[in-house]
C-alpha positions as CSV (number, residue, x, y, z in Angstrom):
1,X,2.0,-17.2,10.4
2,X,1.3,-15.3,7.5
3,X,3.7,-12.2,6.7
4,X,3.9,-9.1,4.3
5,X,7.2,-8.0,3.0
6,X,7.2,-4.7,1.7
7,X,9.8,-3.1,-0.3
8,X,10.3,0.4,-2.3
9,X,10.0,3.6,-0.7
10,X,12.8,6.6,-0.2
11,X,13.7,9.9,-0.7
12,X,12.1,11.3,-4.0
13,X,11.7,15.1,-5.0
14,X,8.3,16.6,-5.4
15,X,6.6,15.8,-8.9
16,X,8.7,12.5,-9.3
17,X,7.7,8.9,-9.3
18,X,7.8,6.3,-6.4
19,X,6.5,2.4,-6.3
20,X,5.9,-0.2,-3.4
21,X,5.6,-3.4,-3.4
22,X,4.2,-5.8,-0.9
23,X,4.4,-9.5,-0.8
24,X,2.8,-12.7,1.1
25,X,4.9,-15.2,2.8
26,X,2.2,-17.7,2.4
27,X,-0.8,-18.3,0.3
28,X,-4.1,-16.5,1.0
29,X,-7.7,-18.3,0.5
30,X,-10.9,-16.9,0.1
31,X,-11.5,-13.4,-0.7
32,X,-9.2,-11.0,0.6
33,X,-8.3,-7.5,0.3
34,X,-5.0,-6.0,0.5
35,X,-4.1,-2.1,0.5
36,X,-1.7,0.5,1.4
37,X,-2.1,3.1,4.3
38,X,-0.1,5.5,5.1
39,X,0.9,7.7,8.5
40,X,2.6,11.0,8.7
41,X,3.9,12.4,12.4
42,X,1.1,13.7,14.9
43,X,-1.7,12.1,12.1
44,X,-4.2,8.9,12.1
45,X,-3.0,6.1,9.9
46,X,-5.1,6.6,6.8
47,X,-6.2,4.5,4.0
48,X,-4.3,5.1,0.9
49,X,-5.6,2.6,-1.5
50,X,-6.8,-1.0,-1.9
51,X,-7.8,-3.9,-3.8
52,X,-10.0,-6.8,-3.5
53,X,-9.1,-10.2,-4.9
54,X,-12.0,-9.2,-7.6
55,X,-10.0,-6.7,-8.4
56,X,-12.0,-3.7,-7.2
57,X,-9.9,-0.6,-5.9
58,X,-10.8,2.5,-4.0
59,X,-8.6,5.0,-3.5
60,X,-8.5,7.8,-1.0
61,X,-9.4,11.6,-2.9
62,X,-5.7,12.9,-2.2
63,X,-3.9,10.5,-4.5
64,X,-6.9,9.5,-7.4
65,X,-5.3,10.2,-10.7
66,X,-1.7,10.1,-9.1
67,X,-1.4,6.7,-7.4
68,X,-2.3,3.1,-8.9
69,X,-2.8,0.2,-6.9
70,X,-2.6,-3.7,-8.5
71,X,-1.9,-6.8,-7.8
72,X,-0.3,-10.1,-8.8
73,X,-2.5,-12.8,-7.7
74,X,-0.2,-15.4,-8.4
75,X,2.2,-14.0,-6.1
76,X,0.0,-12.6,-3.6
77,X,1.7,-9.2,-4.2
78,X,0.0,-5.5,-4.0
79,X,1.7,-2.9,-5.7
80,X,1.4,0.7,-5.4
81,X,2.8,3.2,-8.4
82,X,2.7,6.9,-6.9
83,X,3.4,9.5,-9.7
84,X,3.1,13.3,-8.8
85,X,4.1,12.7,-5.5
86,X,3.7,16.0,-3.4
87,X,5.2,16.8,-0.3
88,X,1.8,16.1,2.0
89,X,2.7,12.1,0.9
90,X,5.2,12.5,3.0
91,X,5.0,9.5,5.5
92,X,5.2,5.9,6.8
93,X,3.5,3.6,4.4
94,X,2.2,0.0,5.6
95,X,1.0,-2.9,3.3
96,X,-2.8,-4.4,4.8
97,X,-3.9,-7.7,4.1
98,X,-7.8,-8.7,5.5
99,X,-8.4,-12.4,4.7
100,X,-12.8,-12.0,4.9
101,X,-13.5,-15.6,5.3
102,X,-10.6,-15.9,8.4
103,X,-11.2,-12.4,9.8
104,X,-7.4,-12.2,10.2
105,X,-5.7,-8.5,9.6
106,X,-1.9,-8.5,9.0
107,X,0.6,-5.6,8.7
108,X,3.8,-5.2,7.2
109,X,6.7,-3.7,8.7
110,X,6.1,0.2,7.3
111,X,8.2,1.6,4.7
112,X,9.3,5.5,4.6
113,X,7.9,7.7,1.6
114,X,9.7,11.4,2.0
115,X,9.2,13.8,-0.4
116,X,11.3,16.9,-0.3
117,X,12.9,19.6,-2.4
């Protein structure tokens, strides 16, 4: 069974910097797209940003120009800089993997994003 490891998040200060990082336990075949979402208390879980394994992105319009999403292919990693973070980015953030040719979604665990002054 497949698994995503995320690491990163914290307690960061509005206007400072933030990354994530999420990892594979196995290897991934086909086309695939992996991405970050995000939930804050009493809200939907909402896309953040992803990327495909053709290396198209598409972000949501909150963070464009703040937040950059890659990847490392060759360890089935997804990454997520967040610069300017602003105290609406306040939430739970989970790595998303969708394998196309399986159909198969997988989560990771969440990781906590708080900004505050």
């Amino acid at each position: 069974q497949l698994q995503l490891v995320e690491s990163g998040g914290g307690l960061v200060k509005p206007g400072e910097s933030l990354s994530l990082s999420c990892a594979a336990s196995g290897g991934i075949f086909g086309f695939y797209v992996m991405g970050w979402y995000r939930q804050a208390p009493g809200k939907q879980r909402e896309l953040v940003a992803s990327i495909t394994s053709g290396d198209n992105t598409n972000y949501a319009d909150s963070v464009k120009g703040r937040f950059t999403i890659s990847r490392d292919n060759a360890k089935t990693a997804v990454y997520l800089q967040m610069n300017s973070l602003e105290p609406e980015d306040t939430a739970v953030y989970y790595c998303n993997l969708h394998v196309i040719l399986e159909n198969s979604v997988y989560w990771g665990q969440g990781t906590q994003v708080t900004v505050s002054s």
